[in-house]
PAKEFI-175501 format. One record per atom (N, C-alpha, C): x, y, z. Coordinates in steps of 0.05 Angstrom, whole numbers, plus 5000, padded with zeros to 4 digits. Example, Ala and Ser with C-alpha at 12.3 -4.5 7.8 and 13.67 -1.06 7.14 Angstrom:
<atoms>
526448865156/524649105156/526449345156/525749555142/527349795143/525850015157/
</atoms>
This chain:
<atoms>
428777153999/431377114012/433477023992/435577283994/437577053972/439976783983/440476723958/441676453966/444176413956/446076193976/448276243979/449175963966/450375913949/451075563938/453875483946/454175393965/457675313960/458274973938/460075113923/460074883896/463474833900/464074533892/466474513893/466774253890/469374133878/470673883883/469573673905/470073413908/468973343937/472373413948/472473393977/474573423991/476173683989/474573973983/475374223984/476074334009/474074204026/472474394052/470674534058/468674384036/465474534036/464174574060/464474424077/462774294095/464174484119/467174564120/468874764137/467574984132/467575074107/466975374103/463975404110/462675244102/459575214113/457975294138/460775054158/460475124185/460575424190/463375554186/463775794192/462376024186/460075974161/457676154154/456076124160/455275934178/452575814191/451975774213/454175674239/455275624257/453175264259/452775194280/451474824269/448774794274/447875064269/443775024270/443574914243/443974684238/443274714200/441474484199/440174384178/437974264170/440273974147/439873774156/440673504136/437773434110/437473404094/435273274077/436373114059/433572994051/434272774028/433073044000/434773023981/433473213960/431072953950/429573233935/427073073925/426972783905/425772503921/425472443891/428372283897/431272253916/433472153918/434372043949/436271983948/436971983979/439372053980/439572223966/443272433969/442272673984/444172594007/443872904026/444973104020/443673354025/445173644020/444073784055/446574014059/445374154080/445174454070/443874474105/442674844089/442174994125/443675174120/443175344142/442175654134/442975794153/441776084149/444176254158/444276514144/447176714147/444676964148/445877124172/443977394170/446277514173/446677774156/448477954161/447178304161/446178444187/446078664193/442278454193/441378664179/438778544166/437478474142/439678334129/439778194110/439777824122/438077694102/438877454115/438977274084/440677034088/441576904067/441576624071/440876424059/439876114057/442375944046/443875864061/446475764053/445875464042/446875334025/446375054017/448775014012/449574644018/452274594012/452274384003/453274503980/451474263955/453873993955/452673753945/454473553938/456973593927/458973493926/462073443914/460873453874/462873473869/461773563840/464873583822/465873433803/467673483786/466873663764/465173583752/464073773731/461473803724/460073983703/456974003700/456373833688/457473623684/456373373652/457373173681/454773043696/454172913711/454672573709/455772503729/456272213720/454472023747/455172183774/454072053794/452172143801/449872063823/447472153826/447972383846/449872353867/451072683875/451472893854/452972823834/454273073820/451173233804/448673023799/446673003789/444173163807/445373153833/443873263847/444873673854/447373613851/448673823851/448274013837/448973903812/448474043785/445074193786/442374013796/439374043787/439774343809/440174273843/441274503847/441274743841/444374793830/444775013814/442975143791/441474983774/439875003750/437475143767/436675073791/434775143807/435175443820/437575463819/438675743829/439575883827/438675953787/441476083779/441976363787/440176483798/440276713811/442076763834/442576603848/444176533876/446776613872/448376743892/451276663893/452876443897/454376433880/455776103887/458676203891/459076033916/462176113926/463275823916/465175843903/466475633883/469275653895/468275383916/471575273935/472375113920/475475283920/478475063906/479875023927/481074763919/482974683937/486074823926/486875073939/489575223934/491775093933/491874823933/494574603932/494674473903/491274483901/490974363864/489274543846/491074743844/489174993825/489374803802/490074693792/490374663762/487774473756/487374253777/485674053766/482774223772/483274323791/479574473803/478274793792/480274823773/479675053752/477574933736/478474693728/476174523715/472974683713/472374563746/469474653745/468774893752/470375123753/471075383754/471375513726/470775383707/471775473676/468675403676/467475223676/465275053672/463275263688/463475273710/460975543730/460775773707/464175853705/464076113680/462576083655/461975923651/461475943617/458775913621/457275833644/454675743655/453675993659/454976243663/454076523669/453076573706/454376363712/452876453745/454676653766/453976743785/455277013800/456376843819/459376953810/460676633821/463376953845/463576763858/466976853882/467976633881/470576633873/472076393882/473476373895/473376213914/475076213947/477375923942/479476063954/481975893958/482275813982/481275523985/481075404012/483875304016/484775184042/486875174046/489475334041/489575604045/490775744038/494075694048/493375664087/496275644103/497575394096/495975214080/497274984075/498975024052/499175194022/500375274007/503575384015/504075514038/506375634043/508375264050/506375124063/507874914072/509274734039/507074734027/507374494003/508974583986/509674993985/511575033958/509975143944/508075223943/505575333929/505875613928/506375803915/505976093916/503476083891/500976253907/499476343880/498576683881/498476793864/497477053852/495277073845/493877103870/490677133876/489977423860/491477593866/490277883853/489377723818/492777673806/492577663781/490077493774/489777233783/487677073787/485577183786/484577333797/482377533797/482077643770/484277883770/483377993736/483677823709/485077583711/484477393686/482077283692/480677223710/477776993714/474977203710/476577523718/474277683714/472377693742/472977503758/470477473791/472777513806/471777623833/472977623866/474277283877/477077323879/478277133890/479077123915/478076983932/478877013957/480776783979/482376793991/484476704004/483076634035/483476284032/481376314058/482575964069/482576114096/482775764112/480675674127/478875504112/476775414136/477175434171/479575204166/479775194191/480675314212/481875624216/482975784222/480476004227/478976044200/476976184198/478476474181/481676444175/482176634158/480576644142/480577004122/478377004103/475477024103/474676914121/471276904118/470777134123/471277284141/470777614140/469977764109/472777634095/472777844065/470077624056/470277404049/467677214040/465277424041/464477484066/462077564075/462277844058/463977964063/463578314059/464178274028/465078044017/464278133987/462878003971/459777873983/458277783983/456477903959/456678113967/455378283941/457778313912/459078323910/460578323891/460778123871/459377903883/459677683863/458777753828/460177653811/459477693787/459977513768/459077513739/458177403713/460477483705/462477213695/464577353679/465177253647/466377453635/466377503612/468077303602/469477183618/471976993609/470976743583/472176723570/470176503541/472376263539/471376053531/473875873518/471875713500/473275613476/471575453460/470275283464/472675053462/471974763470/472974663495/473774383495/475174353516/478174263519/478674263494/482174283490/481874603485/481474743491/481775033493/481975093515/479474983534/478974993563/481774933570/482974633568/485674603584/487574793577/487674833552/489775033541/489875373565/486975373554/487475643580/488075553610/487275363612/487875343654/490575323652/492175213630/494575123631/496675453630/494975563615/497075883613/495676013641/493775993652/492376143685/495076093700/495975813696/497675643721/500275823716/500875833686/503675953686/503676223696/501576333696/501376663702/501376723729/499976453747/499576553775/500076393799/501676163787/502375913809/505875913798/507075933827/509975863832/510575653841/512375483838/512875193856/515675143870/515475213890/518075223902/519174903909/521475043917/522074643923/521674603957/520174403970/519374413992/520974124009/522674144035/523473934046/520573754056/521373544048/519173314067/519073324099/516373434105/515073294133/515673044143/515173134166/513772814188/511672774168/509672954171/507972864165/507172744125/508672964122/508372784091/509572464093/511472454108/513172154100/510871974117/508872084133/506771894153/504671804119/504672104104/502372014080/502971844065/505771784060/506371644043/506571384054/507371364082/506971074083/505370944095/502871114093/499971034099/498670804080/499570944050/498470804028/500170584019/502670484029/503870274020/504070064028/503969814019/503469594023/503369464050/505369474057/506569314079/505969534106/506869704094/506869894134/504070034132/503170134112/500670184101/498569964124/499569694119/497169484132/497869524166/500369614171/501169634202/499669914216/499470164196/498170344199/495270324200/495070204185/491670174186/490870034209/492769714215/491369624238/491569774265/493269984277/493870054290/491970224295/491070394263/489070604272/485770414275/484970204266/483270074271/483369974299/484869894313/485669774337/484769984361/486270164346/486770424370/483170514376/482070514342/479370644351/478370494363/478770294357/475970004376/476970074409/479070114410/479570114440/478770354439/479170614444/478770824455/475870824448/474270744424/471170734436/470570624455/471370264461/470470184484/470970314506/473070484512/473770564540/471970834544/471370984521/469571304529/467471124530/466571014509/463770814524/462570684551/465070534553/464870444582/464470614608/466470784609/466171034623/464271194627/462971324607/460371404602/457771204613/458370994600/456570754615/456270754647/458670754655/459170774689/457271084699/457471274683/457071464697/454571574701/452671404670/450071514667/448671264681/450271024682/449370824698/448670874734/450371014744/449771174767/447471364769/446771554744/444671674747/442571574755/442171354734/439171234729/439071134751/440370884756/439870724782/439370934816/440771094810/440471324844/438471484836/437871574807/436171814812/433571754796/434071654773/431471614752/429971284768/430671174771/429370954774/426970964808/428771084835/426371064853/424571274842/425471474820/423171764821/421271554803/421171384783/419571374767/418471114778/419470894803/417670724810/415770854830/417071074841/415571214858/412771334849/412571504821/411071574806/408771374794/410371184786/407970904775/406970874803/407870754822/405970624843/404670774852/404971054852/402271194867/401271314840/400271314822/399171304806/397471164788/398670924790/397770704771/397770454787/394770354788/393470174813/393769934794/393869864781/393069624757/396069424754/396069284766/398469084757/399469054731/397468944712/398768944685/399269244674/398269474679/399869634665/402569744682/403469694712/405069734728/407269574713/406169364706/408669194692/409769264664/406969384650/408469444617/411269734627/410469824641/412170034658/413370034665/413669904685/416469764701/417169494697/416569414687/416869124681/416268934707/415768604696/415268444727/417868504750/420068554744/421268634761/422768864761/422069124782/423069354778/425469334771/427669334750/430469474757/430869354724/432369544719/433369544683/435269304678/434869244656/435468984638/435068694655/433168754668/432068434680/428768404678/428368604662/423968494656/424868674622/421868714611/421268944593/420069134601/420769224622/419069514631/418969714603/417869944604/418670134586/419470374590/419470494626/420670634630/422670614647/423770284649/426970274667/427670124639/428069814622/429469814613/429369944586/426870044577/425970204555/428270464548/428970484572/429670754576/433270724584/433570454596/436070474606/437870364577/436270134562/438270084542/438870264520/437170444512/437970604493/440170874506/439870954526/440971254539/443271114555/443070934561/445170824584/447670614562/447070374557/448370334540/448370324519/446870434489/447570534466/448470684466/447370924472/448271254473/451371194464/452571144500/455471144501/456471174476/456670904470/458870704444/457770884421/455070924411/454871094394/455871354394/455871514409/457671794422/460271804408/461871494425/464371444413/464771414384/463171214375/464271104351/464371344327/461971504328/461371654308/463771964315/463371984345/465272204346/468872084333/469771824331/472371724327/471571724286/469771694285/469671704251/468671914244/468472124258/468372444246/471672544242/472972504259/475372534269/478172414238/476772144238/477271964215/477772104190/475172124193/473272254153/475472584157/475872734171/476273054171/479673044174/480772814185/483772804183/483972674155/482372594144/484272544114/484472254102/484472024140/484971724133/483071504115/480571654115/479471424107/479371394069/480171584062/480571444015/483171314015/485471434051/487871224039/487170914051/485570874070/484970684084/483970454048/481770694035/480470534015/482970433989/484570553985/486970563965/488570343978/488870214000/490970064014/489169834018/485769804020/484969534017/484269403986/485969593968/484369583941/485669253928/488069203944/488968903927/486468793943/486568733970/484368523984/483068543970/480868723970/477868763957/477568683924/479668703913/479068593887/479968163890/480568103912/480467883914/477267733926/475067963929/473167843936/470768033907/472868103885/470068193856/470468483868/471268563886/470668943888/473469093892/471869343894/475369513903/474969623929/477669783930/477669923957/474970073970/474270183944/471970343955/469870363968/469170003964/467769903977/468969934015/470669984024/471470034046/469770224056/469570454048/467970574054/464470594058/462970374042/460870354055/461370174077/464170034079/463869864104/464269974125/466170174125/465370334146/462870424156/462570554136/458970654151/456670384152/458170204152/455569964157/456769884191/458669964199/459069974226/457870094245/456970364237/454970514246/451770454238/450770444216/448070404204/448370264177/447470004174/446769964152/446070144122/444070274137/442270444115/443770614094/445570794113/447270984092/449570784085/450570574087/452470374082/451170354047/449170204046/447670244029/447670344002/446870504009/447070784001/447770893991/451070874012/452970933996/455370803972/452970513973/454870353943/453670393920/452770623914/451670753893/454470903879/457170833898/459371023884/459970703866/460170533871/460070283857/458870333821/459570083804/459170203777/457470003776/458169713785/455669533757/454369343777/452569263779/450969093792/452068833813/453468793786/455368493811/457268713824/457768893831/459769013850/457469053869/455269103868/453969193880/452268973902/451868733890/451368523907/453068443922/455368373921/457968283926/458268493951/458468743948/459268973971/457269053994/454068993982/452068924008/452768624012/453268474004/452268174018/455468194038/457068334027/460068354051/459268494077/457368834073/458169004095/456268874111/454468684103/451968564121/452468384134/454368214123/456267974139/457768014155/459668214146/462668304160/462168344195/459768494207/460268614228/457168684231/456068754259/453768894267/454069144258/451469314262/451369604265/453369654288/452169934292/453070054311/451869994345/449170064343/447870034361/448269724380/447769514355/449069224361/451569154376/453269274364/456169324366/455669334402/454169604406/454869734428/453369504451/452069344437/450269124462/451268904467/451768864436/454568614439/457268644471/458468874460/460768944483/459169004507/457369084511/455769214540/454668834548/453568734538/452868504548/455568224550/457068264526/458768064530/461268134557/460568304574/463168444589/462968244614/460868094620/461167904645/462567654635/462567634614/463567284596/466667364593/467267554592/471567624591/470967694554/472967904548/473367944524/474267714503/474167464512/475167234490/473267284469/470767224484/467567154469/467267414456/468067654466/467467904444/468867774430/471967834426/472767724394/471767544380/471867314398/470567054383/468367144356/465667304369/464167324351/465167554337/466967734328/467867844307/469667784291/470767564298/473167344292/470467184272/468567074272/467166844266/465567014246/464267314255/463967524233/465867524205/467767634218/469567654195/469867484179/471567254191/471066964166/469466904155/467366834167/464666854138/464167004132/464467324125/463267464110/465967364088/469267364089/469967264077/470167084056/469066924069/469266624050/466566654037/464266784050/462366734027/462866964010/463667164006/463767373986/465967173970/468767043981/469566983953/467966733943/467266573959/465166463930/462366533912/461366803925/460066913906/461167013885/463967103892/466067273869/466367093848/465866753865/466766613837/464366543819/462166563834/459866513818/459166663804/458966863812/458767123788/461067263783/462767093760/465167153750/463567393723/465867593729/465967843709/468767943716/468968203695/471368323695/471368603726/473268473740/473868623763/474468863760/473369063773/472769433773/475969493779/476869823771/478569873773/477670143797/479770183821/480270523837/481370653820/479270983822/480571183815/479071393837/480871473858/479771633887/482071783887/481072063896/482872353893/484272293928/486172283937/486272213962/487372553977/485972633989/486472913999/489172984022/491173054020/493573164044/491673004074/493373034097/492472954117/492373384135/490173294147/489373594163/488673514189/488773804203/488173814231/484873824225/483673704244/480573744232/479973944258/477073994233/476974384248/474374264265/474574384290/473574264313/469674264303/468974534295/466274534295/464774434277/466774314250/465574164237/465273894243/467573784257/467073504276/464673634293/463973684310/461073794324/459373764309/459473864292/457173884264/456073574261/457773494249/457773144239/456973004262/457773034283/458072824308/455272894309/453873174313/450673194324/448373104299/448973104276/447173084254/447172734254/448972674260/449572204262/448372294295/448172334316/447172304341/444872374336/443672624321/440972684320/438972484309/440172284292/438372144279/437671904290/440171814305/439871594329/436971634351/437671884363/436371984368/432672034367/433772174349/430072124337/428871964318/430571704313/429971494298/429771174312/432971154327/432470864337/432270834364/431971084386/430771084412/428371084410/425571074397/423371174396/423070744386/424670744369/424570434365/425670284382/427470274406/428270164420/426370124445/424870324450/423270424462/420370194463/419870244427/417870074419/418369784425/420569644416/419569404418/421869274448/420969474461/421569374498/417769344494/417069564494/413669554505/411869344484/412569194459/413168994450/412868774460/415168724465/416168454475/414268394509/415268724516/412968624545/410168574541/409268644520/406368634520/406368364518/407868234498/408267954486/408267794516/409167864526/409867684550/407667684581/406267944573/404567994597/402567844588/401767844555/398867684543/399467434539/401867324556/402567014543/402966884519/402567104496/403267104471/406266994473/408667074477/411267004475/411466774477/410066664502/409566294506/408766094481/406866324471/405666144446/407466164419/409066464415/410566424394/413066244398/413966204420/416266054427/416165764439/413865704431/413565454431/413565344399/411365534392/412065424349/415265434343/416765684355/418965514339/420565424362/420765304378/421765164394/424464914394/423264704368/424664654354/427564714337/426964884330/429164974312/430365124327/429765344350/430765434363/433565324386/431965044396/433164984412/435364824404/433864664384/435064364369/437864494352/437164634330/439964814319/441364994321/440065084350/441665334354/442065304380/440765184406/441365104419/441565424441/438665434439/438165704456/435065674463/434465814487/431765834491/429065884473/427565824481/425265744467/424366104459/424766174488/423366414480/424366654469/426566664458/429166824445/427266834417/424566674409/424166624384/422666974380/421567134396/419967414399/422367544389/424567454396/427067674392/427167714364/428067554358/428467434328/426267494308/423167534321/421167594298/421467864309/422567944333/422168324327/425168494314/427168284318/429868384303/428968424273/427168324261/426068434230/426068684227/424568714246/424168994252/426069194251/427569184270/429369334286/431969194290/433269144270/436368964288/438169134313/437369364308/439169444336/437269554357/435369364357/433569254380/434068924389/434768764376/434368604384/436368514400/438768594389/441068474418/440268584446/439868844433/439068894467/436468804485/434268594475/432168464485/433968204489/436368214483/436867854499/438267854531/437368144540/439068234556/437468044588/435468054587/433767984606/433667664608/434567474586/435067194577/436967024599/438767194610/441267034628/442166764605/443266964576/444366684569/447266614567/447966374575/450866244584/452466374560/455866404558/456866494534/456866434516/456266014512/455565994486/453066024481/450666104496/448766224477/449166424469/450066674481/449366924477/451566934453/453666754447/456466824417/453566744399/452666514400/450666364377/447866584372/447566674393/445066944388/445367124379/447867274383/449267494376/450167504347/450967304340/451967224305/449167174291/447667004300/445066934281/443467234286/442867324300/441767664298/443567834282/446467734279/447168054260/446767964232/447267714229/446467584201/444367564178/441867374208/440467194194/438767354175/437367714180/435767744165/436668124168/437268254151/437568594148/434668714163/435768954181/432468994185/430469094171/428069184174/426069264165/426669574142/428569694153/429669904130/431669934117/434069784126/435269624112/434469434085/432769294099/430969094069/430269254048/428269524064/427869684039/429369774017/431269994036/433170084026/434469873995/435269674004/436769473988/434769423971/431969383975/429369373943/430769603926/430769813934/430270053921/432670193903/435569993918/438070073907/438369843888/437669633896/438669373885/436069213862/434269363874/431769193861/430968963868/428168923867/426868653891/428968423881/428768263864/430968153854/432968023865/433868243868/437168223878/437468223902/436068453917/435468463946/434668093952/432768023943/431967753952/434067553952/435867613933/439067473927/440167443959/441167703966/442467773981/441167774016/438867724014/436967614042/436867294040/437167234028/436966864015/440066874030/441666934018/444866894031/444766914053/443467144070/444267214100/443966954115/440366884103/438666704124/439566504128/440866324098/441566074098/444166074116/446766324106/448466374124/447766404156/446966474165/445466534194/444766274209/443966114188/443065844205/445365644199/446665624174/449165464174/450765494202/451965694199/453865804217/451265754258/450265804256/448965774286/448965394287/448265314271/448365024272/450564894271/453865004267/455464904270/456865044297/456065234300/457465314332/455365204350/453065114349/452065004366/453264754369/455064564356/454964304356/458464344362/460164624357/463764534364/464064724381/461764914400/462865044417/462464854447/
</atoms>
């Protein structure tokens, strides 16, 4: 089967053009040996069929990050393959770069000019033909999102070729991109947009912070309300349709009390026992789902309009007042959703103390996602004060302790350097794309666990075990935190699973100031079970141990002082 490489810049539109040659059957992986994702679908044309891969963001072949590293092994792996080598048509000059670099590498390259319709807007005239016979390969004129072009893409699939084009060094290299530009790029003079004058004062100080909160504001609300909604509606299902079919099913089936109960719990009806097929079933599909639905569909939307490197460029003074930069914004984002890829992703980070400093923040700052969504689903009978409250009480301490770690581990503070891409209409099927590959994993990762430790906790409680663990810590439970004895099962299975455990305090009936003091010491006190890992493996046992020492001690400071001024 041959194979198809799309290589390019990050923020070309790999992932657009991808879609449109694949449509969204595609496959996510960890490459071997890393945990940098690449995807890969399949293109059949007549009866030919072709293995599309869309490789990591990549500036050049002399690797700096473990993406560009992964990218690069890739290609070395495929030099037989066609590589469609997306430029961004607004910045021919800088993305020739690794377009001079494919050439001299000898690979059967097409080079596609993404964003094409956007060129007429910016002032851009380029001379694709000429382009062509100076580079020696097929140039093609193409808008992801439109789907202009992909037609010619495909039908000159075969044409790809090895070109003859040479340059010495790399002051030669610039020298030639610099005479390409004069031969085949015009620059007209272009009046300012709405929307350009929106880009520009996205990133500036003052209205920059008005913009941002507005778009932060706006998402939190419009998740809670598709959430809620959704909640209402699948909440009707279960209760009228899933719940008498499946008590109906246990009781004439299953004669045995204690397994009637690991099932339905001691009392039929969701979030008031641990059944495993009412609340097993109702907290993950009924209220996670929702909020997860939302959140990830509102940060696909995010990531593909353009906002989130200016979001990171506009928190870059803050963030260097706690030892990091903007950039760090962005694993905080994704630690809203999942820890793990939060992670993960502070591998764009350079030196170690950035790197402690930026987990011990996104782990403080806020819950997951799933949390998030149990927090708001459970806190909705107490009035929205107590939601804020505990993201209000979030926020400040993750604050205040990052800047005194900043001062303890004093070093020379990191500098931003982030390519920030135009603002775009995002192309619908690649939001689809994104939204199902973040749902799929939910999916077949933390419903199967949500699942688990309902049938858990009920077991715990049917064998009188829970009695016995919640009496050992009883003490400390009640005394400093000033919550039930038996909340202590929660807390040893939130190790596990943190976005399990808010949702096991559902069945607790606890007053608002327990459930603010439960809710904060669970997103804090300990990272879960793959989370922990994760952080061994990026950070090293070490360090990781650093940064779990902070949570715990933090987790119980903070619960022992809102137990005693709320």
């Amino acid at each position: 089967m041959k194979k198809i490489l799309l290589v390019g810049n990050p923020n070309v539109g790999k992932s657009t053009i991808f879609t449109r040659l694949t449509g969204i059957n595609v496959i996510t992986s960890n490459y071997p040996g890393t945990t940098v994702e690449y995807t890969k679908g399949y293109l059949k044309i007549k009866e030919e069929e072709y293995e599309v891969i869309d490789t990591p963001g990549a500036y050049a072949l002399n690797p700096i990050t473990k993406a560009e590293e992964v990218a690069i092994d890739i290609l070395n792996k495929n030099k037989d393959g066609i590589i469609l080598n997306i430029l961004d048509a607004n910045n021919l000059e800088r993305h020739l770069n690794l377009t001079l670099q494919l050439i001299k590498r000898k690979f059967n390259l097409i080079i596609i000019l993404n964003f094409w319709d956007e060129t007429r807007h910016s002032g851009v005239e380029i001379d694709f033909k000429k382009l062509e016979k100076i580079l020696k390969v097929p140039v093609i004129p193409v808008c992801g999102r439109t789907g202009y072009g992909i037609k010619d893409v495909i039908s000159n699939l075969n044409n790809a070729k090895i070109s003859d084009f040479i340059y010495k060094n790399e002051k030669d290299k610039w020298q030639k991109i610099g005479n390409i530009i004069k031969q085949v790029q015009k620059l007209k003079y272009k009046r300012h947009t709405f929307l350009d004058k929106i880009e520009e004062l996205s990133i500036k100080p003052n209205m920059g912070l008005v913009i941002a909160l507005i778009v932060l504001l706006s998402t939190f609300f419009i998740v809670r309300f598709i959430g809620e909604n959704l909640i209402t509606f699948f909440d009707f299902l279960f209760n009228k349709y899933w719940t008498p079919f499946i008590e109906k099913i246990v009781n004439s089936f299953v004669s045995k009390k204690f397994i009637q109960n690991l099932l339905l719990g001691t009392v039929p009806k969701p979030m008031e026992s641990f059944g495993i097929l009412t609340t097993g079933l109702y907290i993950p599909f009924v209220v996670v789902f929702p909020y997860i639905f939302a959140f990830y569909l509102l940060l696909s939307i995010l990531e593909d309009i353009g906002y989130l490197p200016r979001l990171a460029v506009l928190l870059d003074r803050i963030m260097h007042k706690l030892g990091i930069h903007g950039y760090t914004a962005i694993p905080i984002i994704f630690g809203f959703g999942c820890k793990v890829p939060a992670i993960l992703s502070t591998r764009i980070l350079e030196t170690e103390r950035e790197k402690i400093l930026a987990t011990s923040l996104l782990l403080l700052i806020a819950p997951c996602m799933p949390q998030t969504a149990m927090i708001i689903s459970l806190s909705t009978p107490f009035g929205i004060k107590y939601l804020f409250l505990i993201f209000i009480i979030l926020f400040l301490n993750s604050l205040i302790v990052n800047f005194l770690l900043n001062k303890i581990l004093k070093r020379e503070k990191p500098e931003l350097f982030l390519e920030i891409p135009p603002y775009r209409i995002p192309y619908f099927k690649t939001t689809l794309l994104k939204l199902w590959l973040r749902l799929k994993n939910f999916i077949y990762e933390a419903i199967p666990m949500i699942i688990l430790g309902i049938f858990f906790v009920g077991l715990l409680d049917s064998l009188g075990i829970l009695n016995i663990i919640s009496n050992f810590f009883e003490k400390p439970i009640t005394k400093i935190m000033g919550l039930p004895k038996e909340i202590a099962a929660v807390i040893t299975f939130g190790f596990l699973r943190k976005d399990v455990s808010i949702a096991l305090l559902a069945p607790f009936k606890l007053n608002p100031k327990q459930f603010v003091i439960a809710s904060i010491f669970l997103t804090i006190y300990l990272p879960c079970l793959a989370t922990s890992f994760t952080m061994i493996k990026e950070l090293k046992l070490k360090n990781a141990l650093k940064v779990i020492s902070i949570n715990l001690i933090t987790g119980m400071i903070i619960s022992f002082f809102l137990n005693l001024i709320l």
